[in-house]
BAKEMI-400743 format. One record per residue (C-alpha): x, y, z. Coordinates in steps of 0.25 Angstrom, whole numbers, plus 5000, padded with zeros to 4 digits. Example, Ala and Ser with C-alpha at 12.3 -4.5 7.8 and 13.67 -1.06 7.14 Angstrom:
2
504949825031/505549965029/
! end
This chain:
724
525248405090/524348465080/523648605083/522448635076/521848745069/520248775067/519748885057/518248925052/518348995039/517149095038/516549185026/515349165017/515949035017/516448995033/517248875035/518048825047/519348755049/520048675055/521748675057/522548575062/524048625063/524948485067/525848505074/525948675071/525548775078/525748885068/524748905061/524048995071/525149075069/524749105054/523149105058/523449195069/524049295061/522749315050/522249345062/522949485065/522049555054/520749535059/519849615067/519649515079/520549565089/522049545093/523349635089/524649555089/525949625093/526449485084/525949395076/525449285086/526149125082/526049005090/527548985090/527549105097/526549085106/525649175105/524549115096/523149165096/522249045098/523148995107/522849075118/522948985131/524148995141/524348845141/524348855123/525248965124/526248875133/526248755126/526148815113/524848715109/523448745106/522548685117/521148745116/520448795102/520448935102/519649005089/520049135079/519349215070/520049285057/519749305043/520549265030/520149335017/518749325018/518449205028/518349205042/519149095048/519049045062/520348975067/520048885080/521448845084/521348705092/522348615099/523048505092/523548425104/522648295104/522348345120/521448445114/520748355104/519348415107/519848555104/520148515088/518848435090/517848535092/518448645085/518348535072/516948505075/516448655072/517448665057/517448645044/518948635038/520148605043/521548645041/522648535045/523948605047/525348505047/526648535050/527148505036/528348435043/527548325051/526348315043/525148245048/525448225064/524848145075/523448255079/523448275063/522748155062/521748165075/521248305069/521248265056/520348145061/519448245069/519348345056/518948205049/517948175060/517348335057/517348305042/518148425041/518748475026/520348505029/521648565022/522948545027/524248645030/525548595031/526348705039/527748715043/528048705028/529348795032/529748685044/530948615043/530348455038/529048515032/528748435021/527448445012/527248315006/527448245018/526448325025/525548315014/525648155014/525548125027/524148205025/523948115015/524547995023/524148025038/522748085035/522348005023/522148145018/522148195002/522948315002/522848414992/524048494990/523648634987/524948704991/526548654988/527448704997/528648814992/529848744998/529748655013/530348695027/531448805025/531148835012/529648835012/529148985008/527848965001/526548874996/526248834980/524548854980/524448724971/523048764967/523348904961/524948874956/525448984963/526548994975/526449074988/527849124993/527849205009/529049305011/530049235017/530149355028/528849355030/528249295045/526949315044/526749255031/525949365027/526749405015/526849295002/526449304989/525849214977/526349184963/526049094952/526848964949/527449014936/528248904926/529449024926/529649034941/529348914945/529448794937/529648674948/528548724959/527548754947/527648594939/527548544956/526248654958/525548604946/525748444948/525248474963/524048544957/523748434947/523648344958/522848414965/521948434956/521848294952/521648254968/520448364967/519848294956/519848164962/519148214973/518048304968/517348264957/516948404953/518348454951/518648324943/517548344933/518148504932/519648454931/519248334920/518548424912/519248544910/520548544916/520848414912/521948454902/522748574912/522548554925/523248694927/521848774921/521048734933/520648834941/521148854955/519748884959/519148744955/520348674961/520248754973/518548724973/518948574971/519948584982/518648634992/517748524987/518848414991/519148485004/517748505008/517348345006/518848315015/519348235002/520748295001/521348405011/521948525003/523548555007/524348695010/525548705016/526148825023/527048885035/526048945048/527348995055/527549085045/526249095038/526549055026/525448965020/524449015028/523549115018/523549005008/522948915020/522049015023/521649025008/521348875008/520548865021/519648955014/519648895000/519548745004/518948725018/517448725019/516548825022/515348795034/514248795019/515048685015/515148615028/513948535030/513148535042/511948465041/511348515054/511448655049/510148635038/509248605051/509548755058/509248845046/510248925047/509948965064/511048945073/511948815074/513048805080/514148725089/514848755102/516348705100/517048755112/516748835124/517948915131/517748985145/518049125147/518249205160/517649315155/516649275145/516249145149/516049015142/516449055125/515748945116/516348915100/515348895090/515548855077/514148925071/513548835061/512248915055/511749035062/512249155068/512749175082/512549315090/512749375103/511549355114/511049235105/510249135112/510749005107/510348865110/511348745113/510548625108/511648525116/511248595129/509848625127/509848765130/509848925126/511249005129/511549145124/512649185117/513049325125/514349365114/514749315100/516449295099/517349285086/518349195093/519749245094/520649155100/520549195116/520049345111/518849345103/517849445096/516449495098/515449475087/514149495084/513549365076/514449245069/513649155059/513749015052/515148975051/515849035061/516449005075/515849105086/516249115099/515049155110/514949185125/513849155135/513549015131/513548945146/513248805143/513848795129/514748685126/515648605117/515048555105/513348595108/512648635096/512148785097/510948855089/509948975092/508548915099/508048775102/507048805093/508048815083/508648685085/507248615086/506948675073/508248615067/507848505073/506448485067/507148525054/508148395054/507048295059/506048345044/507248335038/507448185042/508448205052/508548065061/507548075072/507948115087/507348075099/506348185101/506748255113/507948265106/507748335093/508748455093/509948345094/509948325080/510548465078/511748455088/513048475081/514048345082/514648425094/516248395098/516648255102/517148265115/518348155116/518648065128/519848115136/520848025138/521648095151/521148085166/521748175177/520948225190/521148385194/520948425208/520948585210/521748645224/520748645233/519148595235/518948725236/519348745221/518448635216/517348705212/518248795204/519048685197/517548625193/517248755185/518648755178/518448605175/517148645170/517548765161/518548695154/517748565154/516848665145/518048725136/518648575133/517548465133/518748365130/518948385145/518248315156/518048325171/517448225180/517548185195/518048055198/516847995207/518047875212/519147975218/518248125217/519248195208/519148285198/519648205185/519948295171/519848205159/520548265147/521048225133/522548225139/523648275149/523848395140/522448435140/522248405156/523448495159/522948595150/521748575157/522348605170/523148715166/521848785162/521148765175/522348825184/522648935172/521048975169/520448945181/521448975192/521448825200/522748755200/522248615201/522948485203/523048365192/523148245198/523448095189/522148035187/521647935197/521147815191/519847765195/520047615200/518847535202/518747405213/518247275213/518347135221/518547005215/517846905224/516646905233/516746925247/515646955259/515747035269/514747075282/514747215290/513847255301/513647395306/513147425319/512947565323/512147635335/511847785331/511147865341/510047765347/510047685332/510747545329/511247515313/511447405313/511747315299/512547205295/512847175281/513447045273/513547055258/514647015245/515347075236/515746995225/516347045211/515547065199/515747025187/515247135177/515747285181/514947355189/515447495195/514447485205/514147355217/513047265212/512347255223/511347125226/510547085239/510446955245/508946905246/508846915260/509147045259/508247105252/507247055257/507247165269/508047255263/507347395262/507847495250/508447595260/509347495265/509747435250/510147575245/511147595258/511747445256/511847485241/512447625245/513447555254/514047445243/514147565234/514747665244/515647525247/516047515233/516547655230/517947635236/518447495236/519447445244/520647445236/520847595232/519547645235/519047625222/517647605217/517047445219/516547405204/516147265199/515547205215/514247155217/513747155232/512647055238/512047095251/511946985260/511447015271/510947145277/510547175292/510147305296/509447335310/508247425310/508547575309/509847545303/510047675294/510447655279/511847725281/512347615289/511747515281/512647575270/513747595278/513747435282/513447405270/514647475263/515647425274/515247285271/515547295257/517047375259/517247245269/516847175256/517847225246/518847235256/518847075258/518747055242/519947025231/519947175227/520347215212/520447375206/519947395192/520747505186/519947575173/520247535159/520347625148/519847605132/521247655125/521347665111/522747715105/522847755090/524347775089/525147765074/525747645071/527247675073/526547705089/526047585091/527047485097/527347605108/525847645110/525547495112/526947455123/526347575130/524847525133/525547385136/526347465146/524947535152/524247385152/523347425142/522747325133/522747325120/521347275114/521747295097/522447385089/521647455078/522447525065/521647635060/522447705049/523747735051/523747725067/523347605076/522247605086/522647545100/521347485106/521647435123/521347455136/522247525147/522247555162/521647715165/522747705174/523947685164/523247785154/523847895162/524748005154/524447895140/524247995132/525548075134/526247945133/525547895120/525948015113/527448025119/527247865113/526647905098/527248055096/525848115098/525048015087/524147935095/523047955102/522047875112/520747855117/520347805132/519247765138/518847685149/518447545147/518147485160/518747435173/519747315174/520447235184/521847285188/523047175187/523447135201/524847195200/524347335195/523147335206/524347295215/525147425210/523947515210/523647475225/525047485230/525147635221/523947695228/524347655242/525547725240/526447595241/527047615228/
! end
């Protein structure tokens, strides 16, 4: 899967980035290793790699064993100049919400390829979500020195699979074994590393000269011609300057204009500029580095709109929230005007209220660096923020944002509702996807409930993508997540971090109940408490109805109204209700029943308990005599699975009784539109990418309630009494 890598660039001019490394993990390696110069923090016996295990960012047991980022971990280190923020996040499509916020708050990206694969299965998925953002990219293709790396078919299945415009602005020096260096197409001169080098440190840079290298100089120029020609279709500036004085020679252009051209194109996300390079051994790397600067925007030439309301006074948004035993909840803001200091009040405009910012943090993977202010641009990381979470919108007073907000509305802003005038000024916050994966959780004992509720809650805190409810049908704790990967992680967590070794059990689906004719019944209920008689008698119909209703409609019988007080309706109406919650058939909820009261006798003194308790026996007497039917839960599913997928994808869902509604093409892949049983959904996403090598995804949710199929309700039955 892909692994994905996030930078901010700051100087005069600060710029953030975004790095998504398919299907390679080494480039941390290289980013880590910039890292050993800077006064932030750590001494390295060795330099730290990911396929030694040791990586910096990732610093969580469970990344470490499985050798796979799982939560975004933030650095800070400076390239000649600039100050550059790396946010390493997860590439597994479990942790989508991780690349999600983290590209919510940036303003370039970096795609990194394995040069022998090219574009890959979450390639796509991020590239769509850097799309979503608007955010300007250039692409690596590492493992140039693996064996299979190929450069021009990396760079057309960009071209292909991203419907991309490449720009080539490095060639390589030989592929796989033979790679040692980079050709900078912009400047005609090659870059060759010392073999013996592993750091990558050493390398050095020489013209293309006609004498010493005939053949790599001719293939240098054609690929800079054409790349000047593919700038000059795109930017109309650069064609005027190209046509009117370089017309004749190409080769007098200046390196600076092309590279000026080269910013303009990447900035409006026409064309992605393209490098080439080796993370394991560093070779490519400075270049890279070089071109992040060069090309990727700074936050000046991002524009923000909002940022013209606040006047320069604090603006800035909460992207991620970690817990810390010692320190408490740690908040990431991504500052967009302003300047953030310790003990500054702040104001969250999302929450409606003042916090305090008790210490200011440069973030350092799992270490991080007291500082005393950060301005516009950077990524801070602050302590004491309580009720601080993902995605809320963070500036210095209410009266600030009030005042921003009377700025928007003169400048002819669209009107809010009155009592909400400050909601114009929240930041588009992070999307929070729908999970897809149910499982419940139960901890060892009740008496570690209240425990388990704090962990769930933390966590819940950390990772919005997760969700955690209470089954009101069968009681249970159920987790809801974006896969088994993330629930195991999930549960890994709570027994590593918080001490409790709690039990996973398979979800328990929710069946509902319904009848599917109309039967009376009669009950009396005669009692002698103390010197008191209760004394009712009740007749009344259950009869199925023919729109859904999860709860009894109920209806009275004109004689009965007629002398019947609202004391004694609420307890018949609380005894057809209480009637309902367990039907007869596995002691699920009644839904889709209406319920008309007959008759109703009730002898003077009767209390209103026993008028419920009557009441409700009569209706179980009811349902019990009734053709019974179970209703299991249906889910929305929507599959968008490559073509060469879809016969397998499609014999699957006919093998889960799903039912196919239409299939959509959209681009290259086909979108599968159906209904399917909750019940069979179970472990599907595992399955669907065993079935599609990792390149389809789905979406679920719940569409309604439908009838079970005599034979399956006949199996369910026979399952849960234990028969079979």
């Amino acid at each position: 899967m892909s692994n994905l890598r996030i930078f901010a660039v700051n100087h005069k001019k600060i710029s953030s980035l975004h790095i998504d490394n398919v299907c390679c993990s080494k480039i941390r390696a290289n980013l880590r290793r910039l890292k050993l110069h800077l006064p932030h923090g750590r001494n390295y016996s060795s330099l730290p790699d990911v396929d030694d295990g040791d990586t910096v960012t990732d610093f969580m047991a469970q990344e470490r064993e499985r050798g796979i980022t799982i939560q975004s971990a933030a650095v800070t280190f400076d390239w000649k100049g600039y100050r550059i923020n790396l946010i390493d996040t997860p590439g597994h499509v479990d942790f989508t919400l991780e690349v999600e916020r983290c590209l919510r708050v940036l303003d370039g990206a970096v795609a990194v390829f394995d040069a022998s694969a090219g574009v890959e299965a979450q390639t796509l998925t991020v590239w769509r979500q850097a799309d979503k953002h608007k955010i300007p990219r250039i692409c690596f293709l590492n493992k140039m020195d693996k064996t299979g790396a190929s450069f021009n078919y990396a760079v057309e299945s960009i071209r292909e699979k991203l419907k991309a415009k490449p720009l080539l602005l490095q060639l390589p020096i030989g592929e796989a074994k033979t790679f040692k260096g980079v050709v900078d197409v912009v400047n005609k001169e090659k870059l060759l590393w010392n073999l013996n080098s592993d750091d990558g440190k050493n390398f050095e840079r020489k013209p293309l000269l006609e004498v010493s290298d005939p053949q790599l100089l001719k293939e240098t120029t054609e690929a800079r011609n054409a790349l000047i020609e593919q700038v000059a279709d795109l930017d109309d500036e650069f064609a005027n300057l190209v046509l009117g004085e370089f017309s004749e020679n190409f080769d007098l252009l200046p390196a600076e204009k092309l590279q000026t051209a080269i910013h303009r194109v990447t900035l409006a996300q026409t064309a992605v500029p393209v490098l080439c390079g080796s993370a394991l051994k560093n070779k490519g790397v400075q270049p890279l580095l070089d071109a992040i600067t060069m090309y990727l925007p700074s936050p000046e030439e991002r524009n923000y709109e909002f940022l013209q309301w606040y006047k320069g006074d604090l603006c800035a948004l909460a992207f991620k929230v970690l817990h810390d035993k010692q320190r408490g909840p740690l908040v990431f803001m991504r500052i967009y005007s302003g300047m953030i200091k310790p003990q500054l009040a702040i104001h969250n405009i999302n929450g409606n209220c003042t916090e305090r910012i008790s210490r200011l943090l440069l973030p350092f993977a799992d270490q991080h660096v007291e500082i005393p202010s950060l301005t516009a641009g950077n990524i801070a990381l602050t302590v004491g923020l309580k009720h601080t979470a993902t995605g809320d919108t963070i500036v210095s007073s209410k009266s600030s944002a009030l005042a921003a907000a009377r700025r928007a509305e003169r400048k002819g802003e669209k009107k809010h509702r009155e009592n909400n005038e400050a909601e114009r000024l929240l930041l588009a916050g992070v999307e929070i996807p729908e999970p897809v994966f149910f499982c419940t959780i139960e901890p060892p004992s009740m008496a570690k409930q209240p425990d388990l509720d704090h962990a769930l809650k933390c966590l819940q805190r950390e990772d919005p993508s997760l969700k955690v409810k209470l089954d009101p049908d069968s009681g249970q704790t159920i987790l809801c997540g974006m896969g088994e990967l993330h629930i195991e992680i999930i549960h890994d967590r709570i027994k590593r971090e918080y001490g409790l070794e709690t039990y996973l059990g398979p979800l328990q689906v929710a069946y509902r109940e319904t009848i599917l004719n109309s039967v009376r019944a009669t009950d009396a209920l005669d009692r002698t408490l103390g010197d008191k008689r209760h004394l009712v008698t009740v007749e009344l119909e259950a009869k199925p109805l023919e729109t859904s209703s999860l709860q009894p409609v109920i209806d009275y019988a004109q004689s009965v109204t007629q002398d019947l007080s609202q004391a004694s309706q609420e307890a018949v109406e609380n005894g057809i209700h209480s009637a309902c919650l367990q039907g007869p058939l596995l002691g699920s909820p009644i839904q889709d029943v209406a319920v008309t009261l007959h008759s109703l006798v009730i002898h003077p003194g009767t209390s209103t308990t026993m008028i419920s308790a009557c009441v409700s026996r009569c209706m179980q007497k009811a349902l019990k005599k009734a053709d019974k039917q179970i209703l299991e839960p249906l889910m929305n599913l929507e599959v968008t699975v490559p073509r060469d997928y879809l016969s397998p994808v499609l014999a699957d869902l006919a093998q889960r009784r799903g039912n196919i509604q239409e299939i959509q093409t959209r681009q290259d892949n086909k979108v599968v539109i159906g209904f399917v049983p909750l019940a069979e959904i179970m472990g599907y996403s595992t399955v669907l990418r065993t079935l599609t090598s990792g390149s389809a995804t789905f979406a679920l949710e719940l569409s309604n309630y439908q009838a079970m199929n005599p034979q399956d309700q006949s199996t369910l039955l026979s399952w849960r009494s234990g028969l079979t």
